[in-house]
N, C-alpha and C positions, 0 to 999 in steps of 0.2 A: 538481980544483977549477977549474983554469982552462979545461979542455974544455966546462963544467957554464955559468960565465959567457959561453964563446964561443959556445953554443947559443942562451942567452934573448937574444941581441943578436943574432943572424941570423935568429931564428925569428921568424914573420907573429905576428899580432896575436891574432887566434885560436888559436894555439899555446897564448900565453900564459896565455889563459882556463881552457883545456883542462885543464891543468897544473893551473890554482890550483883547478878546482873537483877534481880527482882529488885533491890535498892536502887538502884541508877533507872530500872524503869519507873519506881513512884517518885523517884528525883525528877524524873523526864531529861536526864541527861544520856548523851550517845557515846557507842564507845568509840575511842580516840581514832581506833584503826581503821573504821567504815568511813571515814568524813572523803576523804579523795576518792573512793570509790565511785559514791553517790553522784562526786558531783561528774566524772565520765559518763558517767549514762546519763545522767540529764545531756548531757551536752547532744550525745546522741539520738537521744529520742528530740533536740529540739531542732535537730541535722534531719531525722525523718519526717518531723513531718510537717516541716516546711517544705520537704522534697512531694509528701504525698499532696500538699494543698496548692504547690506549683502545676502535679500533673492533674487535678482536677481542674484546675482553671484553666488548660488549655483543653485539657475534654470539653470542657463547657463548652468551649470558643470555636471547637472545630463545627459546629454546625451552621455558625458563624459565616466561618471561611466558605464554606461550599458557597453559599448566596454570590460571592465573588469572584469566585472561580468560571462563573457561566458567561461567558461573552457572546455576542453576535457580530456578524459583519454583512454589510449589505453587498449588493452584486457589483460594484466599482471596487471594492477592497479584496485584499489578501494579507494574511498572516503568519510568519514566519516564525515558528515554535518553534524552544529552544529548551532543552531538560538536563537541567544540571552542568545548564554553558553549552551541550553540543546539541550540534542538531537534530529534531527530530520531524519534522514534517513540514508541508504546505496548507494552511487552512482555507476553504475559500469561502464562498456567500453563507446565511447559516448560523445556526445557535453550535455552540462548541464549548466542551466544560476542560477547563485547566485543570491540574493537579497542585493542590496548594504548595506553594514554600519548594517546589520542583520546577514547576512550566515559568516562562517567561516566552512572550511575543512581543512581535514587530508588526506595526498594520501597513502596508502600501498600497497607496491610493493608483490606479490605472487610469484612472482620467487622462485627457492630455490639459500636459502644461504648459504653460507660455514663458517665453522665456524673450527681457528685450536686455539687447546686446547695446549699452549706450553709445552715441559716437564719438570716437576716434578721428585724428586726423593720420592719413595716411598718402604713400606716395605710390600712383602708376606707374605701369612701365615706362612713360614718356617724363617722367617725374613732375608728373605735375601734381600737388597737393588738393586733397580732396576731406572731406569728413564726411562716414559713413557708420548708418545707424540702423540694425535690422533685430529681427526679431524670428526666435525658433521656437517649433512647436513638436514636442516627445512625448510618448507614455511609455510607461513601464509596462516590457512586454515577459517580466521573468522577474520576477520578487524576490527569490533566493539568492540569485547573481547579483542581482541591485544591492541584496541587506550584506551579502558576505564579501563580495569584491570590493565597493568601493566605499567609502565615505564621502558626504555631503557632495552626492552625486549631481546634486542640481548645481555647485560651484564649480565643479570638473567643467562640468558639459558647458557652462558660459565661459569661462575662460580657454577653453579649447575651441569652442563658434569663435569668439572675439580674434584666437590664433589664426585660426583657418578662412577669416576674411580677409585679416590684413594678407596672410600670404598670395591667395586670389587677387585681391585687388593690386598687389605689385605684380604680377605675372599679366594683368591686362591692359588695355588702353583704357585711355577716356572716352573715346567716342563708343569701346563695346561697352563700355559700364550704362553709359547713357540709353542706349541704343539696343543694346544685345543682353539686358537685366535676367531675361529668365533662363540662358544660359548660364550666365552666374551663379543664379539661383540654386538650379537643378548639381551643381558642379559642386555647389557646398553641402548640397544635402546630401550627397554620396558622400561623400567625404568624411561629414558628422557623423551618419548611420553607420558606415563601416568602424569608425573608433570607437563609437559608444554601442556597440552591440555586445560586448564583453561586460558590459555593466549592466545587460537587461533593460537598456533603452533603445527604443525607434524612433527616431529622429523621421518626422513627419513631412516637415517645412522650413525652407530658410528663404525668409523675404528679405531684400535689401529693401529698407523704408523711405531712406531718401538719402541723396547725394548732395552735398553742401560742397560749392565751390569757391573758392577767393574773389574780392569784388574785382581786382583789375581782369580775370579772367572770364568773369561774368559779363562786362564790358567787351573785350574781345571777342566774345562769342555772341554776342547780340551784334556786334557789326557785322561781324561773318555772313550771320542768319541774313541779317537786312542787305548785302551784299547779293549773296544766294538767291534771295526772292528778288532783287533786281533783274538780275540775268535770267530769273527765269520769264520774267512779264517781259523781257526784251526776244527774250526767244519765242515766246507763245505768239507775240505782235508779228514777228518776222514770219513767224509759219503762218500768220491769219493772212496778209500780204501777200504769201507766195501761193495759196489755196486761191484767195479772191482777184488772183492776176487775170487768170482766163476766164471770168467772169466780166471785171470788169473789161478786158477787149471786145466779149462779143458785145457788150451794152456798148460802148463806142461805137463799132460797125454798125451796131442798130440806130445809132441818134444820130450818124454823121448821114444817111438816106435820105434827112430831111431837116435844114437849116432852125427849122419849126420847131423843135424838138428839142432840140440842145436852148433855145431861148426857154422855153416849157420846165425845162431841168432846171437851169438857171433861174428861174424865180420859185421852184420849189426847195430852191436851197437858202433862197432870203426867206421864205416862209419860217423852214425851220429854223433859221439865228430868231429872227422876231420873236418868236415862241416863247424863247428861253427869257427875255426881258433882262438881260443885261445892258453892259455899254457901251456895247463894239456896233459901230456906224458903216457901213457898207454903201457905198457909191458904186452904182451897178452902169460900167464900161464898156462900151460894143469891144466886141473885137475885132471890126474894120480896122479901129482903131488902131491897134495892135499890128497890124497887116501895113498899114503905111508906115508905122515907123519903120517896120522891116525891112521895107522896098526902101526908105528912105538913106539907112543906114548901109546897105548893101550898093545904093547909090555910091555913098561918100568913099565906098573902102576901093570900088573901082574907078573913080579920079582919084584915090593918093595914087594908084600904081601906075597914072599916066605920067614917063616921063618929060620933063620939062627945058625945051629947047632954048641955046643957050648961045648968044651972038659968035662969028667965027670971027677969031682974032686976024688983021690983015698983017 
């Protein structure tokens, strides 16, 4: 013990240190001043290399993403690529590889579509109330102008048809609506085409589907028609009459040659009533007959006009 104290008092300064960290290392104790060190760099090293185990697991994945990236489109579509929100191209029929976590598309179908317009009731120029219900037919002739001009193009364009018929159908009559449909027609598909060509649609077709009218005018219009087709079967009778006039004079001229003849007629016209077998009874009368009464009654008319003598007053 006292060889042990006569060393720490003759030993340098550094001896001393020597010593005390060899103690604390078979102590396994650490010195006071390293402890906040240690624990910064842990912290860092548990900062790296969850950073390095983030970027391998998306190395891993990128081969991943390719698999996704590859789209096709058939020959009715087109695709409207988009790199980083702006535009970059038109895709069309086709295999086509995206840039992952960059590209985004739009697919537009070119087919044409149908489009039905429900009906409305609306007023003519005569104001008469009507419900009208048709149906248009567009495709998309420019994909870029359809995906960047408009939104939900297909609602634009019916409720612009729906616009553009009632204005039509107050600008016409009822009898053109009726009667003159494919002028109408033709007059809204110009119409439509020209509005919607800004949006990269062709407006194909505008059918008017049918025309629904009020009953009491329904009414009106079928007396009309039955009226119409009266005058006309009175006019066609009047013209068959005025055709078979000089017909039937020369068959007179020919039957009155011979007394025989006109009797001949006259029982070929009882032939044909018997035919028909109905209930009309025919009593067949000379026409001497007819002939005396004439003479008789021509008698009578020339004694009214004999006047009648009258005694002279004396």
């Amino acid at each position: 013990m006292t060889t042990y104290e006569h060393k720490v008092e003759m030993s340098p300064l550094n001896d001393h240190k020597d010593e005390l960290k060899e103690i604390r290392r078979l102590a396994n104790v650490q010195p006071d001043e390293g402890c906040f060190g240690n624990a910064i760099a842990g912290c860092y090293a548990a900062v790296i290399s969850g950073v390095l185990w983030g970027l391998s697991i998306m190395v891993s994945l990128i081969p991943l993403t390719w698999l996704f990236c590859v789209r096709t489109l058939t020959n009715y579509e087109r695709a409207v690529v988009f790199r980083l929100g702006k535009f970059s191209s038109v895709k069309e029929e086709g295999m086509h590889y995206l840039m992952p976590f960059l590209d985004t598309w739009t697919v537009i179908d070119l087919r044409v579509q149908t489009m039905d317009i429900r009906g409305q009731e609306m007023l003519t120029k005569e104001s008469v109330t009507v419900n009208v219900n048709a149906v248009v037919l567009y495709h998309v002739n420019n994909a870029k102008a359809n995906v960047m001009t408009i939104n939900k193009a297909r609602y634009a364009t019916s409720q612009l048809a729906a616009t553009a018929i009632r204005s039509v159908i107050g600008e016409s009559e009822l009898d053109d609506l009726l009667a003159k449909r494919e002028k109408i027609n033709a007059r809204l598909q110009r119409y439509l085409d020209a509005e919607t060509d800004s949006w990269g649609l062709k407006v194909t077709r505008v059918e008017i589907k049918d025309v629904t009218l009020p009953k009491a005018m329904q009414r009106s219009m079928g007396a009309q028609a039955e009226s119409e087709r009266e005058r006309r079967a009175k006019v066609i009778a009047a013209e068959g009459e005025v055709q078979a006039a000089p017909l039937l004079l020369q068959a007179a001229m020919q039957l009155s040659k011979n007394p025989a003849s006109l009797q001949l007629r006259f029982l070929d016209t009882l032939r044909e009533i018997s035919a028909e077998k109905n209930s009309t009874v025919v009593f067949p009368l000379p026409l001497e007959f007819l002939t005396a009464f004439q003479k008789r009654s021509a008698n009578i008319q020339q004694e009214s006009k004999v006047p009648l003598l009258t005694p002279a007053m004396s």
